[in-house]
MARFI-148522 format. One record per residue (C-alpha): residue number from 1; x, y, z; chain. Coordinates in pm, 1 decimal, always signed. Example, Ala and Ser with C-alpha at 12.3 -4.5 7.8 and 13.67 -1.06 7.14 Angstrom:
// MARFI-148522
NUDO   nr         X         Y         Z  kette
NUDO    1   +1230.0    -450.0    +780.0      A
NUDO    2   +1367.0    -106.0    +714.0      A
***
This chain:
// MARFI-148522
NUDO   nr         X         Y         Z  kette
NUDO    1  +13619.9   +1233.4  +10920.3      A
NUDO    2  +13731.9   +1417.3  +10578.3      A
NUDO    3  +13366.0   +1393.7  +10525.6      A
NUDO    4  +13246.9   +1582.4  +10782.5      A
NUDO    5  +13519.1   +1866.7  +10794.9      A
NUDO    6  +13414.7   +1902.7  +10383.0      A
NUDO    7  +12987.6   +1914.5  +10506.4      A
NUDO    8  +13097.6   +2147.5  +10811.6      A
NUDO    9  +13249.9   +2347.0  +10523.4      A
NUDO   10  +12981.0   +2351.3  +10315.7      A
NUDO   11  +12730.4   +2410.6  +10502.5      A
NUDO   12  +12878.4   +2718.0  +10685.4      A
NUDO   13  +12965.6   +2863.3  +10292.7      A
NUDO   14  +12600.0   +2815.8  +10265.1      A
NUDO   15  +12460.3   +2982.0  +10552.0      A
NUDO   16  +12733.2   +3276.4  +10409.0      A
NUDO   17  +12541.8   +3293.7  +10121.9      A
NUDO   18  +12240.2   +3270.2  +10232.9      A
NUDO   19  +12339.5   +3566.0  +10488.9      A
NUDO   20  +12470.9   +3792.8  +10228.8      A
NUDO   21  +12135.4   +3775.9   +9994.9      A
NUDO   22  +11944.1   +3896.6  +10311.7      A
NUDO   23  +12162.9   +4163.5  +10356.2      A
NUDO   24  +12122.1   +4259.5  +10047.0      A
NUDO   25  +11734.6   +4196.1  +10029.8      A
NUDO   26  +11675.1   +4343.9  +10338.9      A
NUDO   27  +11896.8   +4683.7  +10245.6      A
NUDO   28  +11684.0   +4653.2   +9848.2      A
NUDO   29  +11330.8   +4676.7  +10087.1      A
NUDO   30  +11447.9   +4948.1  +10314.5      A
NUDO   31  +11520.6   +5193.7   +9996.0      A
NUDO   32  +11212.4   +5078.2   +9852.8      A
NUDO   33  +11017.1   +5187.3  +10146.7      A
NUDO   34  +11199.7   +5497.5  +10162.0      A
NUDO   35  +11080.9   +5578.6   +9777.8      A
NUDO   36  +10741.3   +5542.1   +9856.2      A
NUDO   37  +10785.2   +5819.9  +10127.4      A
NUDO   38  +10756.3   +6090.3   +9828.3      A
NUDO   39  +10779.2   +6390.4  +10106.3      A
NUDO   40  +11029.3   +6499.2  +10279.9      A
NUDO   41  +10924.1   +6563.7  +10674.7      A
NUDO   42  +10968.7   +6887.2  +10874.6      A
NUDO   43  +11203.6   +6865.3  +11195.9      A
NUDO   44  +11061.1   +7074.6  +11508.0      A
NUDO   45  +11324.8   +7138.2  +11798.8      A
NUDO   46  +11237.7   +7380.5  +12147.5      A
NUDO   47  +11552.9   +7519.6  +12125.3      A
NUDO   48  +11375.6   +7702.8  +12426.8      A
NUDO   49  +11331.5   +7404.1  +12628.2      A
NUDO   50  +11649.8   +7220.4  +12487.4      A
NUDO   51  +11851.4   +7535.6  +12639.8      A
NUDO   52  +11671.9   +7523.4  +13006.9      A
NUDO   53  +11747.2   +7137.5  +13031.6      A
NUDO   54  +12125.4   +7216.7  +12914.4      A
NUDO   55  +12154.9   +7488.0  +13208.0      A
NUDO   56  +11961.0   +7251.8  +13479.5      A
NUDO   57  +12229.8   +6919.0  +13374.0      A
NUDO   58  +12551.6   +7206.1  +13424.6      A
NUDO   59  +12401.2   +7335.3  +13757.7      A
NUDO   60  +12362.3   +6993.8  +13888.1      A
NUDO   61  +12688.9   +6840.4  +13843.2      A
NUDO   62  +12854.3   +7153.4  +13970.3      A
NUDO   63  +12658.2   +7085.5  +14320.7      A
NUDO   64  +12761.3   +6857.8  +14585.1      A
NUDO   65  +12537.6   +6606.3  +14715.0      A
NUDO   66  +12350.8   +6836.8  +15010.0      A
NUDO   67  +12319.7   +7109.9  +14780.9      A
NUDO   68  +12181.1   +6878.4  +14476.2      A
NUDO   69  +11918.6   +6785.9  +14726.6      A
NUDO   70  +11842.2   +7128.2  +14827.8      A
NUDO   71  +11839.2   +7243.2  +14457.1      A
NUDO   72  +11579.9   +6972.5  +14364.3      A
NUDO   73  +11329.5   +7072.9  +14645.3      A
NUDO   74  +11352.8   +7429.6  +14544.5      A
NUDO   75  +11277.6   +7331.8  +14166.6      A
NUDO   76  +10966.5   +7089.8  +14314.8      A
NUDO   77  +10867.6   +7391.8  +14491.9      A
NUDO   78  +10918.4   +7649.5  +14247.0      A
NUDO   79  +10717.1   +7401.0  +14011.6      A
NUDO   80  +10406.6   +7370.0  +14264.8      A
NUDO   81  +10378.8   +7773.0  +14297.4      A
NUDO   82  +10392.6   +7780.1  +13908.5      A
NUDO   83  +10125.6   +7501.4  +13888.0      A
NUDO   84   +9894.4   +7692.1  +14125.7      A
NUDO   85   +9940.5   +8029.9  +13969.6      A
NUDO   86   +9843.4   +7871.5  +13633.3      A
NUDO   87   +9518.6   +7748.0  +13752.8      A
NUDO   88   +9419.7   +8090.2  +13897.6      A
NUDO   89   +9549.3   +8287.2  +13634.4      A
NUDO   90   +9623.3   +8145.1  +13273.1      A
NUDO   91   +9925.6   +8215.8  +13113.9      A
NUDO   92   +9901.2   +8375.9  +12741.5      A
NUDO   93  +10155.4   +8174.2  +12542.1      A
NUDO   94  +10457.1   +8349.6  +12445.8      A
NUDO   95  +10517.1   +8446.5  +12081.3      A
NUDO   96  +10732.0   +8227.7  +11899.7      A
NUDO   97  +11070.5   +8306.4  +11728.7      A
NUDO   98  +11123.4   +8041.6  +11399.3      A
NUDO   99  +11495.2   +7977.4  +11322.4      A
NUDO  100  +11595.8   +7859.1  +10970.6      A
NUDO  101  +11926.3   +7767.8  +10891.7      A
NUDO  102  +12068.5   +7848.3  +10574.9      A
NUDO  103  +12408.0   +7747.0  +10444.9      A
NUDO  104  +12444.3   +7827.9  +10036.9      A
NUDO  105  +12629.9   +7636.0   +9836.7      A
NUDO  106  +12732.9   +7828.0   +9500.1      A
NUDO  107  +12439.5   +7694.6   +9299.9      A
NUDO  108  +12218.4   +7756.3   +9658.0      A
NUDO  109  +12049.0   +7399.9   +9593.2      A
NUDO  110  +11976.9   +7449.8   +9983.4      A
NUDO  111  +11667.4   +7626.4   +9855.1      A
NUDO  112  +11499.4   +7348.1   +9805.6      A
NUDO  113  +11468.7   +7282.3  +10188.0      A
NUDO  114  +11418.3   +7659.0  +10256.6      A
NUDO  115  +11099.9   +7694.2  +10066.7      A
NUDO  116  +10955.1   +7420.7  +10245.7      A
NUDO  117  +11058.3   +7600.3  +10574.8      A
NUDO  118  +10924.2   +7926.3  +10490.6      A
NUDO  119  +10570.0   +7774.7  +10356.6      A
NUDO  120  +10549.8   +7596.1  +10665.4      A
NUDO  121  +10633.0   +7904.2  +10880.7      A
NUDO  122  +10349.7   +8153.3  +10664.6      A
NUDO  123  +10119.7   +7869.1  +10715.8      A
NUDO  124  +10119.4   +7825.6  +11128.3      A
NUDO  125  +10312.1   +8213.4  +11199.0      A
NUDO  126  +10057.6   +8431.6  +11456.9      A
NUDO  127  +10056.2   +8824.7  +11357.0      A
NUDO  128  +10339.4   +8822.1  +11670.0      A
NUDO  129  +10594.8   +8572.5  +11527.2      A
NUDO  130  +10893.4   +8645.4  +11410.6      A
NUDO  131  +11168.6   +8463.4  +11208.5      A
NUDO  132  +11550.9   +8424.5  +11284.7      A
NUDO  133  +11700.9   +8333.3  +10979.3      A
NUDO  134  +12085.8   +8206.1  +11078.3      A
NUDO  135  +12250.8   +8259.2  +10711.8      A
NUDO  136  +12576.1   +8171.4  +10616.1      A
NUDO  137  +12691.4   +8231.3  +10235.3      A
NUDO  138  +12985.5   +8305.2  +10035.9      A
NUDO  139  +12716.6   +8376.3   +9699.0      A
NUDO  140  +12753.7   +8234.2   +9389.1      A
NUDO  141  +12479.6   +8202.2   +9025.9      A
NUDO  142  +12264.8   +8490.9   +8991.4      A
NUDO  143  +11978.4   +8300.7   +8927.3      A
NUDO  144  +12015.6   +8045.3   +9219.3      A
NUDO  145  +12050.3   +8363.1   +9476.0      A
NUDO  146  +11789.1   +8492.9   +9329.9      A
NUDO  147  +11547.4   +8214.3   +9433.7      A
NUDO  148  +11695.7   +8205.8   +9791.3      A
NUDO  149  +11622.9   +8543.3   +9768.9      A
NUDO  150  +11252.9   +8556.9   +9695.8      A
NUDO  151  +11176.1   +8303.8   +9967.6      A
NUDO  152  +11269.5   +8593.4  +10225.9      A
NUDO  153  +11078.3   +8854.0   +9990.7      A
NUDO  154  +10776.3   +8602.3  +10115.6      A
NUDO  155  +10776.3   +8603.5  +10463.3      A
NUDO  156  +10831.5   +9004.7  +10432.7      A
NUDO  157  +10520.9   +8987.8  +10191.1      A
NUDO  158  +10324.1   +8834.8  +10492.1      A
NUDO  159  +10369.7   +9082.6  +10717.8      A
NUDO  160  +10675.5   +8894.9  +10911.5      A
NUDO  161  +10950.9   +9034.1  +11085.3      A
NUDO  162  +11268.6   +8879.7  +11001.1      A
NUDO  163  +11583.1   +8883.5  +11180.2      A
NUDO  164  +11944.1   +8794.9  +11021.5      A
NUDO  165  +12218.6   +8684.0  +11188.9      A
NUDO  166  +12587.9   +8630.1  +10995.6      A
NUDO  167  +12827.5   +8503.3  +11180.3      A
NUDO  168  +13091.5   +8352.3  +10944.1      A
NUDO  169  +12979.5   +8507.3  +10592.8      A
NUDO  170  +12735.1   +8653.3  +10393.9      A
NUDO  171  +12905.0   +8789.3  +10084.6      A
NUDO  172  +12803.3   +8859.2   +9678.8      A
NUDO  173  +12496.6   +8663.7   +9679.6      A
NUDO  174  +12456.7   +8593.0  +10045.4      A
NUDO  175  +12481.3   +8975.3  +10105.5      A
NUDO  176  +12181.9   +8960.5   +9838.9      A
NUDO  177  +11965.4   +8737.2  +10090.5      A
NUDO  178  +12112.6   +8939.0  +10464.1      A
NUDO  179  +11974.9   +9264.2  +10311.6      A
NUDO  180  +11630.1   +9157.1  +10302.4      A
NUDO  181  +11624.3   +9125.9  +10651.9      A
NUDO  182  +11401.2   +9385.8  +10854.5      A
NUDO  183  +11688.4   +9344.9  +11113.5      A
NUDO  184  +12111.1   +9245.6  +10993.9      A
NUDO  185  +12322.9   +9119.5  +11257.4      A
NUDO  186  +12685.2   +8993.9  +11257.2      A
NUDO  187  +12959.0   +8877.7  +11407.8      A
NUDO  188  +13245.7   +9121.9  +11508.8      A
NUDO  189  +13461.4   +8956.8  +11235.9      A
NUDO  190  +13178.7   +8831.0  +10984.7      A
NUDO  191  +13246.2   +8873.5  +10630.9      A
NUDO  192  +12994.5   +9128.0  +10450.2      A
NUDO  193  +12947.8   +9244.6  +10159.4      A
NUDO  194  +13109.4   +9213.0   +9850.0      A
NUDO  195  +12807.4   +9358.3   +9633.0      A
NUDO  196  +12983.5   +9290.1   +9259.4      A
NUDO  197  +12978.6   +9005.3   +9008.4      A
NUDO  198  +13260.4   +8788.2   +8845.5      A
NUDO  199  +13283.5   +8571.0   +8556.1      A
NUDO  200  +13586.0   +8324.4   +8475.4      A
NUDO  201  +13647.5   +8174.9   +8196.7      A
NUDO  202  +13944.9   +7970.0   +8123.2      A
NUDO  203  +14023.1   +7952.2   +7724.7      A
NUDO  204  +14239.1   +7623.3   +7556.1      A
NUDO  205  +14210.3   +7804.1   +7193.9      A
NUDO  206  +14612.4   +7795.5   +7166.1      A
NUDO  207  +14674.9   +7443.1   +7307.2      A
NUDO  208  +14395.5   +7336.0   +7062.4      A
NUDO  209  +14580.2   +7501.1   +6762.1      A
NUDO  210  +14934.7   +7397.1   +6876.5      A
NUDO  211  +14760.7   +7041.2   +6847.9      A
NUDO  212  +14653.8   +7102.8   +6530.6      A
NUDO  213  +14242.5   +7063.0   +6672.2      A
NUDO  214  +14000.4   +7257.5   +6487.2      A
NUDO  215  +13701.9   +7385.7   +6693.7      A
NUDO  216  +13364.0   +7499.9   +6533.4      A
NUDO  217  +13083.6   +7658.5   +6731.5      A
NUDO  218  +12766.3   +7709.6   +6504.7      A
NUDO  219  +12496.3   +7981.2   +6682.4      A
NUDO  220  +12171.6   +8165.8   +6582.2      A
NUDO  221  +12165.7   +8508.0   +6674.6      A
NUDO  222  +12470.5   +8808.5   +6741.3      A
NUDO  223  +12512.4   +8736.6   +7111.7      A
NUDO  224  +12399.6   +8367.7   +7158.2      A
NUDO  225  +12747.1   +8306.9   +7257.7      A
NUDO  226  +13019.3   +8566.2   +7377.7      A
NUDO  227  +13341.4   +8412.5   +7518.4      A
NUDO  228  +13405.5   +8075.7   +7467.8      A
NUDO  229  +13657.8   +7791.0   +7568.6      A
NUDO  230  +13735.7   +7681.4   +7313.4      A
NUDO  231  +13733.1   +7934.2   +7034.5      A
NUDO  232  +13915.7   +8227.2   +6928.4      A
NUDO  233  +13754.1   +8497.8   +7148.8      A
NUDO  234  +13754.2   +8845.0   +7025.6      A
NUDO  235  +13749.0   +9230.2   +7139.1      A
NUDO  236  +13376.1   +9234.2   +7082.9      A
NUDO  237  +13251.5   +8947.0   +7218.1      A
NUDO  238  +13488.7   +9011.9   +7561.2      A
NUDO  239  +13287.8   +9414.2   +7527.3      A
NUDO  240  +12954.6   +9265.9   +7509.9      A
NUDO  241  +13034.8   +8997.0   +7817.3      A
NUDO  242  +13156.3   +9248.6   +8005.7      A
NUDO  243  +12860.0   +9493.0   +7948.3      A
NUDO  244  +12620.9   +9175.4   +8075.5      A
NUDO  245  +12813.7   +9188.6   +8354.5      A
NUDO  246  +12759.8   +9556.6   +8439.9      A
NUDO  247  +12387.0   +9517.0   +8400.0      A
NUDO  248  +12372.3   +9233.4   +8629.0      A
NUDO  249  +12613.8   +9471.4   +8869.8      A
NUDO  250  +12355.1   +9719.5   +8854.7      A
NUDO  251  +12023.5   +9498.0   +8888.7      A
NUDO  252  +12235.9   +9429.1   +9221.8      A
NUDO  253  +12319.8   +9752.2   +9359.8      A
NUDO  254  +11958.1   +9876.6   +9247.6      A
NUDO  255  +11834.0   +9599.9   +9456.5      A
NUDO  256  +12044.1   +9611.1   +9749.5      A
NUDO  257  +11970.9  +10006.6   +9755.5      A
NUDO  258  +11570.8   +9946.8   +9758.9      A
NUDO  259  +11639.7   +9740.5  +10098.5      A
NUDO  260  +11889.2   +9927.2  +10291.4      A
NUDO  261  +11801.9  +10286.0  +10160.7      A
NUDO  262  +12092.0  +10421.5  +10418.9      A
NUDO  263  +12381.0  +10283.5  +10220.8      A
NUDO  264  +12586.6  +10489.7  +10012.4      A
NUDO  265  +12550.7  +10245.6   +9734.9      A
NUDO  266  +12843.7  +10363.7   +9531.6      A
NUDO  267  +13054.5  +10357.6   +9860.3      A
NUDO  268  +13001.1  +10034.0   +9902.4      A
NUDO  269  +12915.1   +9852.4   +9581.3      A
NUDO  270  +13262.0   +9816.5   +9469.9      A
NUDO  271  +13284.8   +9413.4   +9503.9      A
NUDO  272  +13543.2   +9513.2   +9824.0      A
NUDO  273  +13402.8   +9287.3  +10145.7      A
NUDO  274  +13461.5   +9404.7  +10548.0      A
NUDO  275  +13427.9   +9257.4  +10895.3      A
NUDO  276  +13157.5   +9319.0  +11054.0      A
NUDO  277  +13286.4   +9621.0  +11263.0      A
NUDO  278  +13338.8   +9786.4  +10973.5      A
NUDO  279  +13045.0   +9685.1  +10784.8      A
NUDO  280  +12833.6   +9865.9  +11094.9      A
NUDO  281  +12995.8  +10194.1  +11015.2      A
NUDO  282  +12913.5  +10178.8  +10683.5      A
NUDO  283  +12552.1  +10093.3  +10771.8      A
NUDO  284  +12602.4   +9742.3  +10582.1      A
NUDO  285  +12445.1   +9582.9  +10937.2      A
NUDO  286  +12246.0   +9708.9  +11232.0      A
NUDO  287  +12403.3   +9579.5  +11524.5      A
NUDO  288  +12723.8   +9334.3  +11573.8      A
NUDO  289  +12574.6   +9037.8  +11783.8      A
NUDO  290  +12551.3   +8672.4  +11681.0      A
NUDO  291  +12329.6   +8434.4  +11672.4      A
NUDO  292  +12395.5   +8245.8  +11980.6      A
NUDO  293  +12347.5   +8623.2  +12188.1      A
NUDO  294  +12070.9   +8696.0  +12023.5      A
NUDO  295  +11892.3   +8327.0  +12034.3      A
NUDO  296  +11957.6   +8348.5  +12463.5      A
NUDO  297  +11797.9   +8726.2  +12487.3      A
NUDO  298  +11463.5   +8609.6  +12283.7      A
NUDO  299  +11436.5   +8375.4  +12527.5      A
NUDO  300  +11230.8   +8564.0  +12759.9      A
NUDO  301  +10988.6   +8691.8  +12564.6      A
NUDO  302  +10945.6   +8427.0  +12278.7      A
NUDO  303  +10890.2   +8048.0  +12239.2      A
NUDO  304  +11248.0   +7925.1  +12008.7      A
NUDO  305  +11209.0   +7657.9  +11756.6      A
NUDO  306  +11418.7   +7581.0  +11549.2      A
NUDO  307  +11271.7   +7463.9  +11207.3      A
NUDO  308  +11438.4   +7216.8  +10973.3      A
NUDO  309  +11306.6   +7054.9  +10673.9      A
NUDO  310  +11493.6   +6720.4  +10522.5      A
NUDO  311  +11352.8   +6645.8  +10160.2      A
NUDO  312  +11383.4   +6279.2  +10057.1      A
NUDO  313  +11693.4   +6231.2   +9883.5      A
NUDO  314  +11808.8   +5943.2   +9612.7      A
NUDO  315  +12093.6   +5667.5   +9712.6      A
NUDO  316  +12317.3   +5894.9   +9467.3      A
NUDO  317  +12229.5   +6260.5   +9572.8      A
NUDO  318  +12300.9   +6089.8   +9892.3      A
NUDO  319  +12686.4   +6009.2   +9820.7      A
NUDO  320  +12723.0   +6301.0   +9598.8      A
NUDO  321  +12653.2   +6511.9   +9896.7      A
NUDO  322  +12906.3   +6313.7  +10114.6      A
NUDO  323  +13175.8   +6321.0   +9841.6      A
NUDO  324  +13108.9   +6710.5   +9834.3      A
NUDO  325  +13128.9   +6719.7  +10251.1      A
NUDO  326  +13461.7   +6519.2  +10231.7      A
NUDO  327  +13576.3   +6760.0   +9946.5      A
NUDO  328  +13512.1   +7098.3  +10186.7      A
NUDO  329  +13634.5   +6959.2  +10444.3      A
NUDO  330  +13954.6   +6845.5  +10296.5      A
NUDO  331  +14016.5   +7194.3  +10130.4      A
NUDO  332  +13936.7   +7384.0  +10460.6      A
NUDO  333  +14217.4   +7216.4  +10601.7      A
NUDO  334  +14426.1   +7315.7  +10319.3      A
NUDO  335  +14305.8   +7641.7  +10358.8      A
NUDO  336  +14352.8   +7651.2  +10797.4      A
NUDO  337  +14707.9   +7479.3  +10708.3      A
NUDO  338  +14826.8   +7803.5  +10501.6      A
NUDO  339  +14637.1   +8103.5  +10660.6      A
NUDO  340  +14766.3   +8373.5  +10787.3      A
NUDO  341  +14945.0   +8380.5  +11156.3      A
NUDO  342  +14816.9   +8736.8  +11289.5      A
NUDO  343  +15102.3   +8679.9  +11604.3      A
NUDO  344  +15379.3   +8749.0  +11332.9      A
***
């Protein structure tokens, strides 16, 4: 009998085993498959037709039975008189509206996706196409905002007409991307603006010298390096930092003036941010809607699809980018836990 129980016992730590290295084999071929799928693939969604079916599936459970049944023959109806009137006269299709999504990070890696988007969109656009761009930005580097940037400089370069909607934030370098826009709309209580740069630098000369640590830097050239962390920093380096900074501030405000020609520039280029109520009366934005409004108007006279590209990412971008997600999310709950109460 002991003999059994111990070859019952064996064989089931076996077939464990023999499990596990499956799992693992199987898991091994699906990343290999997904590494020979160099591209990424672009996402199409009728936002058009996903809002009609939403509206149909609320009417229908808010009927009772005899008026379900009613509302179903005048849909097969309506459908038949539609049908017929096709065949006799054609319908022209409607012009479509693309939607991109953008949401920046402070190095705006996002790009990546959002070229792909906006080739795809020059590619297949019609001369009567136009472009929602749903943005969503806080800014951050110069050069990184720079790139998002120039990816909206390309549809206006084709001849497209681009809408942008803020309805959280668009701020700094974000503000850089919504003023590109041949139309800016936001959110009653959207953040805009905030058209200045900042540079921090935290400096552990002392602590190094109270430890007795000795810290070279070696450099070729005057202004190779400015501040530092770790050196002694002095009045002319922290002169010459700051004077990059005032050229960068002014590359900013010289483009954000070429784009929105209205704005008092010196007004409003002071790195100070509003809501969107105020940023209308001081011409920041065109018109306080959001994107939701102004997605259910275009309805009627354009076909909505929303565009969305996913590029094919490694095992560790992958967990990298759901360490960051747990990150934000953790610190917007710090952040809900201790803001303000506008009741008191």
């Amino acid at each position: 009998m002991d003999f059994l129980v111990e070859l019952g016992m064996f064989v089931a730590k076996s077939l464990t085993i023999v499990i596990s290295i499956a799992a693992i084999a199987l898991i091994l071929i699906g990343l290999g498959m997904k590494q020979k799928h160099r591209n990424g693939e672009l996402e199409l969604t009728d936002l058009s037709e996903l809002h009609e079916e939403m509206g149909e599936t609320l009417t229908a459970s808010l009927l009772s039975k005899e008026e379900l049944k009613k509302h179903k023959k005048e849909l097969k109806k309506q459908h038949k008189q539609e049908k017929k009137k096709a065949k006799k006269e054609p319908e022209t299709s409607k012009p479509r509206l693309f939607v991109l999504d953008f949401k920046g990070s402070i190095d705006a890696k996002e790009v990546q996706e959002m070229r792909e988007e906006v080739s795809a969109v020059i590619i297949a656009a019609n001369e009567e196409d136009q472009v929602l761009i749903r943005l969503e930005s806080g800014g951050g580097m110069v050069h990184a905002y720079g790139l998002a940037s120039s990816q909206i400089e390309r549809l206006r370069a084709a001849n497209i007409h681009i809408t942008i909607s803020v309805d959280k934030v668009a701020a700094s370098g974000g503000y850089m991307m919504a003023c590109l826009g041949n139309d800016l709309i936001a959110a009653p209580f959207a953040i805009i603006g905030s058209i200045g740069v900042i540079a921090q630098i935290p400096n552990f000369n002392k602590i190094l010298k109270k430890n007795d640590v000795e810290f070279e830097q070696l450099t070729a050239g005057e202004y190779k390096r400015t501040l530092t962390m770790f050196g002694e920093n002095t009045d002319a380096a922290r002169e010459k930092f700051k004077q990059e900074l005032e050229e960068t501030h002014v590359l900013f405000k010289e483009f954000v003036s070429e784009r929105r020609p209205q704005l008092d520039i010196v007004k409003v280029a002071t790195g100070e941010h509003w809501y969107g109520s105020q940023a209308l009366d001081l011409q920041l934005i065109d018109k306080i809607q959001t994107s939701d409004d102004f997605v259910m108007q275009a309805h009627d006279k354009f076909k909505v699809v929303l565009l969305k590209y996913h590029g094919k990412k490694k095992l560790s971008e992958r967990i990298a980018q759901a360490a960051s997600m747990t990150i934000e999310s953790l610190a917007l709950k710090v952040l809900a836990a201790r803001s303000w109460d506008w009741t008191k």
